[in-house]
One Martini backbone bead per residue (centre of mass of N, CA, C, O) as a GRO file, in nm:
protein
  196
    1UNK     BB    1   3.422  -3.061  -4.879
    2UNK     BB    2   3.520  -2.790  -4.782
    3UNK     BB    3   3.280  -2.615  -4.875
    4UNK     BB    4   3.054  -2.733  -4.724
    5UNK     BB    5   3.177  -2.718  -4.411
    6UNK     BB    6   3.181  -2.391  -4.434
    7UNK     BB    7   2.866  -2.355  -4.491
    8UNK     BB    8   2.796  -2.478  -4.224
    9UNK     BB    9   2.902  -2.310  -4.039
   10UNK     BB   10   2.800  -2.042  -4.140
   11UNK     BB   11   2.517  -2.110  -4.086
   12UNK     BB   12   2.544  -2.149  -3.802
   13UNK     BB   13   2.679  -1.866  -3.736
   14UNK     BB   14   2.388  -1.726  -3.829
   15UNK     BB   15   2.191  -1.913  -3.640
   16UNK     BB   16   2.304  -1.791  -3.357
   17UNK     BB   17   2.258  -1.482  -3.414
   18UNK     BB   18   2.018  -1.490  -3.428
   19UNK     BB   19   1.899  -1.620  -3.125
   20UNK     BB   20   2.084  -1.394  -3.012
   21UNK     BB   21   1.873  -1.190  -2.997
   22UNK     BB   22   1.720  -0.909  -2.915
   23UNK     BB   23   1.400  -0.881  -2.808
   24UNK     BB   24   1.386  -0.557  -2.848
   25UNK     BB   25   1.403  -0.615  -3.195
   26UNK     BB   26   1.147  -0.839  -3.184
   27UNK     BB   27   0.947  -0.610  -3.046
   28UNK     BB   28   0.620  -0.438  -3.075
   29UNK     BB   29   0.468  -0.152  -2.955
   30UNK     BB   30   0.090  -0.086  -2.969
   31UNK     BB   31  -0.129   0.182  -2.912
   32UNK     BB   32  -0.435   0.298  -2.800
   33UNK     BB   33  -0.787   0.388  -2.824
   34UNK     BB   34  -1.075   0.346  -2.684
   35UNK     BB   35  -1.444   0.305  -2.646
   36UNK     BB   36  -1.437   0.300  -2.332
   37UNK     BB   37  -1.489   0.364  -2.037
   38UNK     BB   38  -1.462   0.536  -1.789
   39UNK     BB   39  -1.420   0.546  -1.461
   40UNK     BB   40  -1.541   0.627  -1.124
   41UNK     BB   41  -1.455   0.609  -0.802
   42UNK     BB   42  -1.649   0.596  -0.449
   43UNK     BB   43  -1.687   0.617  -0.152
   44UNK     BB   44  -1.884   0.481   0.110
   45UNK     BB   45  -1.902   0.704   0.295
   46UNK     BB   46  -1.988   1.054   0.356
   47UNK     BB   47  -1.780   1.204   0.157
   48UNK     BB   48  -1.810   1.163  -0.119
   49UNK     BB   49  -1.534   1.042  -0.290
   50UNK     BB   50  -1.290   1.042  -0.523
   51UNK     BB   51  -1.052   0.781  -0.562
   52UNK     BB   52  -1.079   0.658  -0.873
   53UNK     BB   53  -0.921   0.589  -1.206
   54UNK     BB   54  -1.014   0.431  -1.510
   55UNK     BB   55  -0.849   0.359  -1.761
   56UNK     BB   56  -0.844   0.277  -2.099
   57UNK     BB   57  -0.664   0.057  -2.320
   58UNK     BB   58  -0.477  -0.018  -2.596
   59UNK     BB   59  -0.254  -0.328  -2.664
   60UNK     BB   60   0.020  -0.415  -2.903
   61UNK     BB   61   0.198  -0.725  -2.937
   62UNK     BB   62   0.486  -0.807  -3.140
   63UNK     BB   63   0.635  -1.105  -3.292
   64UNK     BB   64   0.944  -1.087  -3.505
   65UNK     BB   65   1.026  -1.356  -3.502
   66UNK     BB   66   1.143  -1.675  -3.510
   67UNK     BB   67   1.015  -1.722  -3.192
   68UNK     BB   68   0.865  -1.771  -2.934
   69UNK     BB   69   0.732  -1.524  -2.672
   70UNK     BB   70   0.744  -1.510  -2.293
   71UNK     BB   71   0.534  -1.433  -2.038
   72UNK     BB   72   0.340  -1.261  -1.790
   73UNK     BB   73   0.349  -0.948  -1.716
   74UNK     BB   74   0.175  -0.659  -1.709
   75UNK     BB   75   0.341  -0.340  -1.665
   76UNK     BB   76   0.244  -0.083  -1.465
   77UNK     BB   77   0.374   0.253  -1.425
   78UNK     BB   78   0.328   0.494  -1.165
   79UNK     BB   79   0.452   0.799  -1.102
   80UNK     BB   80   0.220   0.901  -0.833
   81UNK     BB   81   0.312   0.663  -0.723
   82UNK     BB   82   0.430   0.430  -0.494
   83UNK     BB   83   0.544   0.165  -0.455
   84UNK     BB   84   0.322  -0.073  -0.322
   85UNK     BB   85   0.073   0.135  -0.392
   86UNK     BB   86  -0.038  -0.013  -0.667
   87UNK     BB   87  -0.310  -0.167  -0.842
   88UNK     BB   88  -0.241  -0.171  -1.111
   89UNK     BB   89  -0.472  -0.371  -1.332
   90UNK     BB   90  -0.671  -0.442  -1.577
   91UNK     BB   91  -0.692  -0.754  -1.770
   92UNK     BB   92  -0.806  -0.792  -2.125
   93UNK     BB   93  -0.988  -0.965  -2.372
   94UNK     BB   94  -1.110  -0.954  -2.712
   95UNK     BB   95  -1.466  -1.007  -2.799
   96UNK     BB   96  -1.539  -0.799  -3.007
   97UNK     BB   97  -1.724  -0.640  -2.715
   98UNK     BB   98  -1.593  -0.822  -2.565
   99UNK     BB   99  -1.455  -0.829  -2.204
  100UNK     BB  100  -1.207  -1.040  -2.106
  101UNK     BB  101  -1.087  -1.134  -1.847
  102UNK     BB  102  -0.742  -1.201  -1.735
  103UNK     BB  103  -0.471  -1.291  -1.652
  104UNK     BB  104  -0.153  -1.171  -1.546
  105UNK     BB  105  -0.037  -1.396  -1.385
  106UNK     BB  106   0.022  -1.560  -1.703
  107UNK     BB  107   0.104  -1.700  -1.946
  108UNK     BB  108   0.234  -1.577  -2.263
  109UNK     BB  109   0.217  -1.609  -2.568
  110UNK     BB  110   0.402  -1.550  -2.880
  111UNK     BB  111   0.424  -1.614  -3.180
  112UNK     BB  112   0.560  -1.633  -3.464
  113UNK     BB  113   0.451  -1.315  -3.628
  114UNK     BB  114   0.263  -1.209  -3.404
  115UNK     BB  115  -0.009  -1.107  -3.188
  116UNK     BB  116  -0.130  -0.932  -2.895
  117UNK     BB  117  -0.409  -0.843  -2.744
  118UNK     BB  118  -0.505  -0.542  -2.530
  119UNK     BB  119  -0.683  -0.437  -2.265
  120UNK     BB  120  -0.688  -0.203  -1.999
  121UNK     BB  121  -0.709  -0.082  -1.643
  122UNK     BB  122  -0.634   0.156  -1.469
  123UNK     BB  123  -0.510   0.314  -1.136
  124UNK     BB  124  -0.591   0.612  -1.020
  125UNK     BB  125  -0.545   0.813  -0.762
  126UNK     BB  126  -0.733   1.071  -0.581
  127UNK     BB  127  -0.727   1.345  -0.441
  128UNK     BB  128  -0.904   1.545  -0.206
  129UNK     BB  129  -0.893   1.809  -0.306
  130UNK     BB  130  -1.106   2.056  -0.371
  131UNK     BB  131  -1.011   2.140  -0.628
  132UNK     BB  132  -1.060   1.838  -0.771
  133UNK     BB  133  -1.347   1.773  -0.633
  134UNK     BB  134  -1.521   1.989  -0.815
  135UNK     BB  135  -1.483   1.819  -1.076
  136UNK     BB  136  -1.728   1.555  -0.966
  137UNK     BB  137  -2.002   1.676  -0.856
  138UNK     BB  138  -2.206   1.568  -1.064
  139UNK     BB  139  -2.123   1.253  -1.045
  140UNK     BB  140  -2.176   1.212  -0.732
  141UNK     BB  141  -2.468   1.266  -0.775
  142UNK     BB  142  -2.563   1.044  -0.927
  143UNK     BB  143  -2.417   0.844  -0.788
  144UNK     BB  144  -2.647   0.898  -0.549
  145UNK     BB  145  -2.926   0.881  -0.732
  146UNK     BB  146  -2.799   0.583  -0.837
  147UNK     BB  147  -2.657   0.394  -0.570
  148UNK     BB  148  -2.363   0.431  -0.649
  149UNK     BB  149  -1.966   0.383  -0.665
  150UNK     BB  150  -1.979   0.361  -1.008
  151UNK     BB  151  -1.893   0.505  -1.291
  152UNK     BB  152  -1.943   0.597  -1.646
  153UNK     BB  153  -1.824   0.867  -1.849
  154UNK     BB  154  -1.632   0.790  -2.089
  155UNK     BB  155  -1.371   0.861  -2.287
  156UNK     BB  156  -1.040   0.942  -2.291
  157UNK     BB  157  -1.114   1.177  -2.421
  158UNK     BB  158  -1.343   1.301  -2.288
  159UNK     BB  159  -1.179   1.372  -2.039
  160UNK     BB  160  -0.962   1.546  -2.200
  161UNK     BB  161  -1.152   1.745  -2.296
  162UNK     BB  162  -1.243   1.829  -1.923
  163UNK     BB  163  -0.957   1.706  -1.764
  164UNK     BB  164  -0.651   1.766  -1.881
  165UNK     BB  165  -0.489   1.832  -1.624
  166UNK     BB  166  -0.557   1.575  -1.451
  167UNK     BB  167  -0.468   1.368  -1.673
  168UNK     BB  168  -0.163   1.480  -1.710
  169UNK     BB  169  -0.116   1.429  -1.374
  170UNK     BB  170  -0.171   1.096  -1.374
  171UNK     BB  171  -0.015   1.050  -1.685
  172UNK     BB  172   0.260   1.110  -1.629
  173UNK     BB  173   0.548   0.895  -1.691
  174UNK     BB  174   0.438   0.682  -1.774
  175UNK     BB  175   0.453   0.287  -1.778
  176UNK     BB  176   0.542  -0.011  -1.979
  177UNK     BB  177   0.599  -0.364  -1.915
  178UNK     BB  178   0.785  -0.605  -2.006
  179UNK     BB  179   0.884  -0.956  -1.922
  180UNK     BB  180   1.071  -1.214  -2.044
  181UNK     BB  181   1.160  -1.527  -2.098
  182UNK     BB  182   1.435  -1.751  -2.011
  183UNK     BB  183   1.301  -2.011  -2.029
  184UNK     BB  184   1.252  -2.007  -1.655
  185UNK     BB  185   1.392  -1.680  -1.658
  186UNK     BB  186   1.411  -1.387  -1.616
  187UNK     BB  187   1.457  -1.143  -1.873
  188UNK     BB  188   1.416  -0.885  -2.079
  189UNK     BB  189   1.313  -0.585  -2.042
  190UNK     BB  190   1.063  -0.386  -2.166
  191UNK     BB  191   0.982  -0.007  -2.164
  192UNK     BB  192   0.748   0.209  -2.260
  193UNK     BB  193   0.560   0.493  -2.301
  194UNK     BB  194   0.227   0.601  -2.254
  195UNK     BB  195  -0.043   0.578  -2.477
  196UNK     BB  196  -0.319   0.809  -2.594
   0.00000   0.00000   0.00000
C-alpha cells in the first residue's frame, strides 16, 4: 500500500511540473518568404508620394505542450515607428491562395501539438525625402496612369533585391510578439525577431 502512495505522489508531482511549465518551451515560432505582392500606397493630394509599404510575410506558430494555448493578437513592433503612430498589421488565414482576412483581436487557441499558419501585412511609412521618394518615381507613374491608389509590385525578395538599402532600414529590429492567455488573464508574452 505504501508503495502505490508513493507512486501517486509521485506521479503527481510529475504532472504538477509538466502544466507548470512555460509556454516560451512548448511554443515555437517559424517565419518565411511568401508569394504575396508588396503594396505601396500613395497620398491621395497633389503631391502624389508612397506614404506606405505592406510587407507579406508568413508565421507559423507551433504549439508542443500538452494542452491548448489561447491568444489574442499578433504583435508586431516596428522598431521605426514611435509606439502609438504604428499601424499594427493586417491578418489573414490561408484557404488554398485565397487569404481570408482574420480578426487580430479575437481569441486564437492552437490546440495540443497543433500549429496556426497565418499571412500578415506589416505598415511600414515612408519618408517623404526627395533621395526616397526618387526610388518610387516609376510606380508613381503607373499608380497615376492606372488612377490608382495602391499598386501591388512583386514579392518581398522582389522588392529586397531593387531597393535593399531601404528595406533593411524599414525592417531592422523589427519583431513580432504574442501574449497568451493564462486563465481569462494576459500571461506570458514571447517575442522573436522577424525573419524574412
Amino acid at each position: 500500500m505504501n508503495k502505490i502512495f508513493k507512486l501517486i505522489i509521485f506521479v503527481s508531482i510529475g504532472i504538477l511540473f509538466i502544466s507548470c511549465g512555460s509556454v516560451s518551451n512548448d511554443i515555437k515560432f517559424k517565419q518565411g518568404a511568401t508569394n504575396y505582392n508588396v503594396i505601396l500606397r500613395k497620398t491621395k493630394d497633389t503631391e502624389n508620394l508612397i506614404i506606405r509599404i505592406q510587407f507579406p510575410n508568413k508565421i507559423t506558430i507551433t504549439n508542443n505542450s500538452f494542452s491548448s494555448e489561447t491568444f489574442i493578437t499578433l504583435d508586431y513592433k516596428y522598431d521605426n515607428v514611435p509606439t502609438g503612430r504604428d499601424l499594427h498589421i493586417g491578418l489573414f488565414s490561408q484557404e488554398g491562395n485565397v487569404l481570408m482576412k482574420t480578426t487580430n483581436n479575437s481569441r486564437k487557441t492552437i490546440p495540443s501539438n497543433k500549429s496556426l499558419e497565418y499571412v500578415y501585412y506589416t505598415r511600414h511609412f515612408v519618408e517623404s525625402t526627395e533621395a526616397i521618394q526618387q526610388q518610387f518615381e516609376p510606380y508613381v507613374q503607373e499608380m497615376l496612369e492606372e488612377n490608382k491608389d495602391t499598386l501591388h509590385i512583386g514579392t518581398v525578395s522582389d522588392f529586397k533585391k531593387n531597393h535593399k538599402e531601404l528595406f533593411e532600414r524599414l525592417t531592422k529590429n523589427d519583431s513580432i510578439s504574442v501574449q497568451f492567455l493564462d486563465g481569462n488573464k494576459f500571461g506570458e508574452r514571447i517575442s522573436v525577431p522577424v525573419e524574412w
